[in-house]
Every structure is written in C-alpha cells, then in structure tokens.
C-alpha positions as CSV (number, residue, x, y, z in Angstrom):
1,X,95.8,126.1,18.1
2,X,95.4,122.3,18.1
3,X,98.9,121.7,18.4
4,X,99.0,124.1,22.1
5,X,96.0,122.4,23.6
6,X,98.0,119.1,22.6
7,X,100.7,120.3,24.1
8,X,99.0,121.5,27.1
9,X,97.3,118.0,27.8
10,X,100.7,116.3,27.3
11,X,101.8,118.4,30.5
12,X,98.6,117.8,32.4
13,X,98.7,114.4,32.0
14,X,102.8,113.8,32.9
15,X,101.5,115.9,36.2
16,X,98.6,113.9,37.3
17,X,101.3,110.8,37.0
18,X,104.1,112.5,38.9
19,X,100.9,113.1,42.0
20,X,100.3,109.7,41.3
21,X,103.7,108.3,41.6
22,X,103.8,110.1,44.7
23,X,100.5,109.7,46.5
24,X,102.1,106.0,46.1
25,X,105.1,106.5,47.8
26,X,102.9,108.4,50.7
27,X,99.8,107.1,51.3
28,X,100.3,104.2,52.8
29,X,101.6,105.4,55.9
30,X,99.4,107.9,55.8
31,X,96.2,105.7,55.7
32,X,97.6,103.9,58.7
33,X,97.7,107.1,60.6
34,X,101.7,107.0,61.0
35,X,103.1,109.7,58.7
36,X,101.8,113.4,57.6
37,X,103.0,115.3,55.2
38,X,102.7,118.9,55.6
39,X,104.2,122.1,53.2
40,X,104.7,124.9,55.7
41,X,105.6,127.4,53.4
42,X,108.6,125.4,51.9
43,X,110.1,123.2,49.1
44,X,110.6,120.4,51.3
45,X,107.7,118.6,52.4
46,X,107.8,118.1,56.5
47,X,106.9,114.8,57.6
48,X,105.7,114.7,61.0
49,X,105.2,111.1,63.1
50,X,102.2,110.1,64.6
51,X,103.7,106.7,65.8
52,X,104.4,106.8,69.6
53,X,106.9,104.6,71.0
54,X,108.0,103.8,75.0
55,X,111.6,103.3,75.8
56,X,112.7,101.8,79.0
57,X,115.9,101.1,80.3
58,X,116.0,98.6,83.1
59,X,117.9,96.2,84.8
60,X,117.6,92.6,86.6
61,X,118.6,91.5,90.0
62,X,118.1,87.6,91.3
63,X,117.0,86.7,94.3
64,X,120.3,87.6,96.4
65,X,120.0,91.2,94.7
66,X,122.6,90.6,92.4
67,X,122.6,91.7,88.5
68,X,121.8,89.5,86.0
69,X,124.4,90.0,82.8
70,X,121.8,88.2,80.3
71,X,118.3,88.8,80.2
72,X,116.0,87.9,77.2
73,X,112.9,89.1,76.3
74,X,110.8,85.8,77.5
75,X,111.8,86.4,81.3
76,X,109.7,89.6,81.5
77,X,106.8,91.4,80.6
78,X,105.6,94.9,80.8
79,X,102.5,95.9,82.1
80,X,101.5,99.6,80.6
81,X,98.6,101.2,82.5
82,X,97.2,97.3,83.7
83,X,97.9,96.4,79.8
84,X,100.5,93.6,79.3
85,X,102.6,94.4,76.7
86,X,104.9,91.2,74.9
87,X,105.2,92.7,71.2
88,X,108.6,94.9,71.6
89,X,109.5,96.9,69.1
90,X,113.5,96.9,69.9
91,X,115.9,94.9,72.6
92,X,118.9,95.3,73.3
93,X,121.7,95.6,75.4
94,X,121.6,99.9,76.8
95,X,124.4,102.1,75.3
96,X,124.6,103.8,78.4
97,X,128.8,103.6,78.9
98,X,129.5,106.3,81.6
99,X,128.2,107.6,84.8
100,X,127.2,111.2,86.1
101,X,127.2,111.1,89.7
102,X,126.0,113.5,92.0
103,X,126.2,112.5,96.0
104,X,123.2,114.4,97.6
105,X,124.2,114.5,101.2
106,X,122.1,115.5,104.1
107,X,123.5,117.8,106.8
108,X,120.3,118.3,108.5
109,X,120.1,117.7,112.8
110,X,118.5,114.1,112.3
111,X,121.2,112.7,111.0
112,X,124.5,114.5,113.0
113,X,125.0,110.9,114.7
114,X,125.9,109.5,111.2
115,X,127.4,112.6,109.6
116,X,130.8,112.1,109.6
117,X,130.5,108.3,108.7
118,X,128.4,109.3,105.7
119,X,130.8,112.1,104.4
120,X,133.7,109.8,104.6
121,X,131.4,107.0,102.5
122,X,130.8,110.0,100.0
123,X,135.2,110.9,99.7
124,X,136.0,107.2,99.2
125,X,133.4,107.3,96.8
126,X,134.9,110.2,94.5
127,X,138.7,108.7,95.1
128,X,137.8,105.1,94.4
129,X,136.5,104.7,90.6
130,X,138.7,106.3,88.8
131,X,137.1,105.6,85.8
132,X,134.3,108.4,86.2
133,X,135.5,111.6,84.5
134,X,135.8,114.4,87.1
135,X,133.4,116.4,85.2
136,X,131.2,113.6,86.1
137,X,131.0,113.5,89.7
138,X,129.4,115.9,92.4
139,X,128.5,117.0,95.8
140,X,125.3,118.7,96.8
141,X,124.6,119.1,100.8
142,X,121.2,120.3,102.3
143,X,119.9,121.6,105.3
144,X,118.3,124.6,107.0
145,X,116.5,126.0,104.3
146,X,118.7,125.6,101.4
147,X,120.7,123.1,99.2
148,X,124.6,124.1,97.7
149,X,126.6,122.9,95.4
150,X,129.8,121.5,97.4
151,X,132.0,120.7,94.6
152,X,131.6,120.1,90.4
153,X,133.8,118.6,88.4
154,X,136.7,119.5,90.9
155,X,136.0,116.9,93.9
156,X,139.2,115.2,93.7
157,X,141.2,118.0,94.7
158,X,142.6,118.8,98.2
159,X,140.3,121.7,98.5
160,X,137.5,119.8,97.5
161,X,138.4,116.7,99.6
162,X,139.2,119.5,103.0
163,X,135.9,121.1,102.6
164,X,133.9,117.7,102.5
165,X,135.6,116.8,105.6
166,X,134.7,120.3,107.3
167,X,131.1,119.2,106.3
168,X,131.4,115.9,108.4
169,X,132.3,117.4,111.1
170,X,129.0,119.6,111.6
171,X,125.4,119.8,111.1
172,X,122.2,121.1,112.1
173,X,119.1,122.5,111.3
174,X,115.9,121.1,109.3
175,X,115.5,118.8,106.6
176,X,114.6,120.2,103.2
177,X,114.8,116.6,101.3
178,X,112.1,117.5,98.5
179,X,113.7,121.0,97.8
180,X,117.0,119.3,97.8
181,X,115.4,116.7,95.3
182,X,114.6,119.3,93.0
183,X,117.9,121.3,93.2
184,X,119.8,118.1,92.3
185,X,117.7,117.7,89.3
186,X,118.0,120.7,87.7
187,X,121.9,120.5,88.5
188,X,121.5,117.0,86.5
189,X,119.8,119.0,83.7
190,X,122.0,121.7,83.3
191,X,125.3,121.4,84.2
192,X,127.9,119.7,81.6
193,X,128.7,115.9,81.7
194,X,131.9,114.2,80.0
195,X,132.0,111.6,77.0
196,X,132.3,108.1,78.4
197,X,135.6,105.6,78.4
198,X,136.7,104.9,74.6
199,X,135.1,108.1,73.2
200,X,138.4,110.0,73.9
201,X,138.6,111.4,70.2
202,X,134.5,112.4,70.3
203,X,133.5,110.7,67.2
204,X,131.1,108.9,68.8
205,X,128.5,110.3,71.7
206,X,128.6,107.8,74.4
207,X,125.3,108.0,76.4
208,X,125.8,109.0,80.3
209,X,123.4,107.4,82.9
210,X,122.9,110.1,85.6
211,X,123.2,108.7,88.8
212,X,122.0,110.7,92.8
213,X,123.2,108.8,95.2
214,X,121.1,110.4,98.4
215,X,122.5,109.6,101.9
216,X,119.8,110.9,104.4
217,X,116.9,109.3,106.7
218,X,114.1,110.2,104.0
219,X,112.2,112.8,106.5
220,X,111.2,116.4,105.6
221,X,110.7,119.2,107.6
222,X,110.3,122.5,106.0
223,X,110.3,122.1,101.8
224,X,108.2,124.2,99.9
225,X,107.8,121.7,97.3
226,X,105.8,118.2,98.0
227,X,107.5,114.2,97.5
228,X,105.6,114.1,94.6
229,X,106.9,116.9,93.1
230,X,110.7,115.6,93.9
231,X,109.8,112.5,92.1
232,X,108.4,114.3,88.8
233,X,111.7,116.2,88.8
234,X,113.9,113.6,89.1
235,X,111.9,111.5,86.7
236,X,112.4,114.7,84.3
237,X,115.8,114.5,84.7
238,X,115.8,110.8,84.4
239,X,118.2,110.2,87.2
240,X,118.4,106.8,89.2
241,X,118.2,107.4,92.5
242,X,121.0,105.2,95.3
243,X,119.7,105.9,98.5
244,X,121.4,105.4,101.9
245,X,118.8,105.5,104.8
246,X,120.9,106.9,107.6
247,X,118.0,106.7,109.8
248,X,117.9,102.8,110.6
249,X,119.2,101.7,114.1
250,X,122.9,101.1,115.2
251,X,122.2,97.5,116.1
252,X,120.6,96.9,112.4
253,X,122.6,94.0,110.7
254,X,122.9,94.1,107.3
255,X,120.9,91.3,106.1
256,X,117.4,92.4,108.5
257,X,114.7,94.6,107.0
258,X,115.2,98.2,107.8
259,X,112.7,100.3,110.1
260,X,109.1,101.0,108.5
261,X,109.1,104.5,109.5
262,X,108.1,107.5,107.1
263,X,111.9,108.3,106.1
264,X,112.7,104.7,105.3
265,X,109.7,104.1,103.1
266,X,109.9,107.2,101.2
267,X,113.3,106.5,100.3
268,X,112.5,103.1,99.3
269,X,109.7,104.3,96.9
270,X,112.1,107.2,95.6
271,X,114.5,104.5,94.6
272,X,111.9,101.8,93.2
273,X,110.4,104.5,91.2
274,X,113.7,106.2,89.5
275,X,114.6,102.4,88.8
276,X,117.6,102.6,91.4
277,X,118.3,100.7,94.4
278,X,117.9,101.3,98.6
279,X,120.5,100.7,101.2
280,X,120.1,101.3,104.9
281,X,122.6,102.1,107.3
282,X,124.0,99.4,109.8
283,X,127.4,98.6,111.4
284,X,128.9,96.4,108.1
285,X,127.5,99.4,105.8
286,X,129.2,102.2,108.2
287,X,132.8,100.7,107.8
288,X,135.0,101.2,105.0
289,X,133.3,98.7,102.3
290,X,130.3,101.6,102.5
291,X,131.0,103.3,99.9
292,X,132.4,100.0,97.7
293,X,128.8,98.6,98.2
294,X,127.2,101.3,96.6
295,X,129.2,102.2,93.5
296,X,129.7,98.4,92.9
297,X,125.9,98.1,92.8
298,X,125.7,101.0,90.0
299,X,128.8,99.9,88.1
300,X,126.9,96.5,87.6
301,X,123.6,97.6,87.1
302,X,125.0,100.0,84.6
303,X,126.4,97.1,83.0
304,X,123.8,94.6,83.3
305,X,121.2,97.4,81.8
306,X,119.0,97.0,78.7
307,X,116.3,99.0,76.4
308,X,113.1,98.0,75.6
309,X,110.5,99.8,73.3
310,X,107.5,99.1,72.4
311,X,104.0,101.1,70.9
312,X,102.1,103.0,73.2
313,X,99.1,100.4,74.1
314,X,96.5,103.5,75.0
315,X,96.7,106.8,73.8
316,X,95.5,108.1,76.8
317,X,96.7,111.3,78.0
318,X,98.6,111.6,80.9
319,X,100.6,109.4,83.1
320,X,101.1,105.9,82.0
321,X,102.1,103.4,85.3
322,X,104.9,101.3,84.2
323,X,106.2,97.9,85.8
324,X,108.3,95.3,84.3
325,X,107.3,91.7,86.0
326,X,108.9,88.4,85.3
327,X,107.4,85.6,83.4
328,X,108.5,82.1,84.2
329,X,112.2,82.9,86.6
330,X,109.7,84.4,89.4
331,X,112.8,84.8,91.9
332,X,113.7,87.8,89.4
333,X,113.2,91.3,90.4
334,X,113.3,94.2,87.3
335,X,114.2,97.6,88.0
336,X,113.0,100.9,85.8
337,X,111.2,104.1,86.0
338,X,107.7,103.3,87.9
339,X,105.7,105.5,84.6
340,X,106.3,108.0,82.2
341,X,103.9,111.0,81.1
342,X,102.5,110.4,77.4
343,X,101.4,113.5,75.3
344,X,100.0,113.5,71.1
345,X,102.0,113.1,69.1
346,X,104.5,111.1,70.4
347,X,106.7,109.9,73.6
C-alpha cells in the first residue's frame, strides 16, 4: 500500500514539473499580452497573436517628381492617427517584382473630345512593356450605366487591339466613375494574376503590385455607390491608382498646375490616397510619349518601393489616418495608402 501511494507521488510530482517546464516556455509572452494559448478540442495547443503590426509599402519622389532608388529609415517618419511613429519594426526594400495592370477607361460624353487620344495612350500601353505577363494586363471601359470588361489576359491580340480601337472611335452617355471604381476592384480581387520575371519554374511566389491606371475627367453623374465608397474598395483591393485627368484644357502645358475643378481634385485625392500618382492631359501628354510617361512612372516607383512595419501605436478601433512625412531632405515627397482600418486582434 505504501509502495502505490509512493509510486503515485512519484507521477504527481514529474507532472507538476512537466506544467512547470512549460508554463516557462509560455508565460512570458503571455504576461506581456502577445501570445494565447488555447486547446480547442485538440492535441495541439493553438496559439493565437495578440501583437498587431502596420505594413506600408511606399515610395519617394524628389522635388522634380522623380523616384528616389535609396531611401533610409532617418529621411522619414510616419505619423499614425496624429502619433509619430520612428520605432520600425522591419525595412526593407518591397518584394513586389511584377505588375497587374488594369487601364480603366472612360467612354462617357465629357470626355469624346479626348477619346480616341486616350484609347491609343491605353494600346501603346499594352504593346510597349513587354515584360508584363498578358495575364497581367486589362481593359475595363465605363459609361451609361455600366462598366465591361474590354479584354483579360488576351489584350495583345488583333481582336483585342481592333476592338479597343472601335472604342476610340465612339462615346457617349453619363459618367458612372464610382461604380466603375468598384467594378475594377473586385476584377483586381478576383480574377487570376501571373508569377513575376524570374519565377518561371514557380518555386518561389513573386508578389504582384496591382496597378488601375484611370483615364477620365474625375466627374460622376449617375453611380449608385459614393467616392468614398470607391476609395474603400480600391483600398480593399490595395490597388495604386495612375490617373490621367482628361478634363484639363488643350492649351495646358505640361509643367502648369491643372484646373481646380471637382473632376481634377477628386482624381488627385484618389491617387494620393491609393499611394499612386496624377497626370493631367495637355498637348506634350496627348502625343505619343503618353503612354511612355505613365508606365515609366510605375516601372520606377515599382522599383524604387519599400516596406515599413511597425506596432500599432493606438488600439483604437476603426480607421487609422496614415502619412509618411520627411525628416531632414524636406524637398522629399512619400507616397502610400492615406490609412488602413485596424480591428482586435491584429492588422
């Protein structure tokens, strides 16, 4: 009898030191509120983050707009919901390699007089970068009441390329930019994209930057949805928005400020906001380089593009304003997303 209840405090006592051994292992993250561990029914214990960490990707233009290839981490700063945030977590160059480019082109009535300048901006487009997988690159028109898809992953073809040119030549109708806005980005979400250059074999998953690269004069006339509304959905999708304002005057030269109106500032703020850039239409832009201005902007951003993380500074639920300001080079602009919505339990 002696010799069982030895036994039996032999086995108590090894199992107090195996929860002991292991309350070591765990509680320290625990008792700094980063890790859980939770049993649902299983084996295998389930351990569940609490840590919530931002990522931004962003880029860096100088003062004559240009992308800067080297950026360090004491030429900006982020400021997270009026908080300025200098600890980073991470830093580094983006893994971003390939594009996914969908030209959102407006047919509506407003902008017939630059139609056919604007579709032949959006074919030299697809034929020039050859280094964009077909399965990569898209046409989505608006107008009336409806968006369509013009072409995927076949745009290069002679059908493809006939049909574009059949769009130049006509046009009409209202202007539903937000609706459009929102069809584009559930095409983003949805629809298959291609490994980038040097992942031919697929052992490695190259990250693809989705790219909308909107030609229209920013006004709407009949969308069910609102501009805010747009911008959430194309935030969701985490497309950079390229926008060519085709509502700026004829006699525009390239280097003046383009016309305040509604149109032009709400495609100005779509871009900021997404991180992408604004062009507006003028007689230099309208010739043949059009096109070569705009993909050569989001070949180098893509290039010139890092990632930032850092902890969430305020665990305040909702949407979290995000800017990225420089710190001593003050001639330096930063593009990124303008915010991002924070939830519990992580970003």
């Amino acid at each position: 009898m002696l010799a069982h209840w030895q036994s039996r405090a032999v086995l108590l006592a090894l199992l107090a030191l195996a929860c002991v051994s292991t309350c070591t292992a765990t509680c320290p993250a625990a008792a700094q509120g980063k890790n859980e561990v939770k049993n649902e029914g299983s084996d295998t214990p389930t351990y569940r983050s609490t840590v919530s960490e931002v990522r931004v990707t962003f880029f860096a233009t100088d003062e004559n707009n240009r992308s800067l290839e080297t950026v360090t981490t004491s030429d900006f700063a982020v400021v997270d919901n009026d908080l300025v945030i200098r600890n980073f977590r991470s830093f580094a160059h983006s893994d971003e390699t390939s594009l996914d480019v969908v030209a959102l082109v407006d047919l509506s009535e407003s902008v017939a007089p630059r139609l056919r300048v604007a579709m032949s901006n959006v074919l030299q487009l697809i034929a020039r970068e050859q280094s964009i997988p077909d399965d990569n690159i898209s046409v989505v028109s608006f107008a009336g009441i409806s968006s369509a898809i013009v072409c995927a992953s076949d745009c290069r073809t002679s059908d493809s390329a006939r049909r574009l040119l059949a769009l130049g030549m006509k046009s009409g109708g209202a202007t539903p930019l937000y609706d459009a806005l929102i069809f584009a980005a559930d095409f983003i979400s949805h629809h298959p994209r291609a490994r980038g250059p040097g992942d031919v074999r697929g052992d490695i998953r190259s990250e693809v930057r989705p790219v909308v690269i909107l030609f229209s004069d920013g006004d709407d006339t009949i969308s069910i949805h609102s501009a805010g509304e747009a911008l959430e959905a194309m935030q969701a999708a985490g497309a950079l928005i390229y926008s060519v304002d085709l509502g700026t005057t004829e006699n525009q030269s390239s280097d003046q400020t383009p016309n305040q109106n509604k149109g032009s500032i709400f495609l100005q703020q779509l871009s900021e906001a997404t991180g992408g850039r604004y062009f507006f239409f003028s007689p230099r832009f309208s010739k043949s380089d059009g096109a070569a201005t705009v993909l050569n902007a989001v070949l180098d951003d893509l290039r010139a593009s890092y990632v930032v993380t850092y902890d969430v500074p305020s665990h305040q639920v909702g949407f979290h304003s995000l800017r990225l300001f420089p710190t001593h080079k003050l001639n330096l602009t930063f593009h990124s997303r303008n915010g991002y919505n924070y939830e519990p339990g992580g970003y």
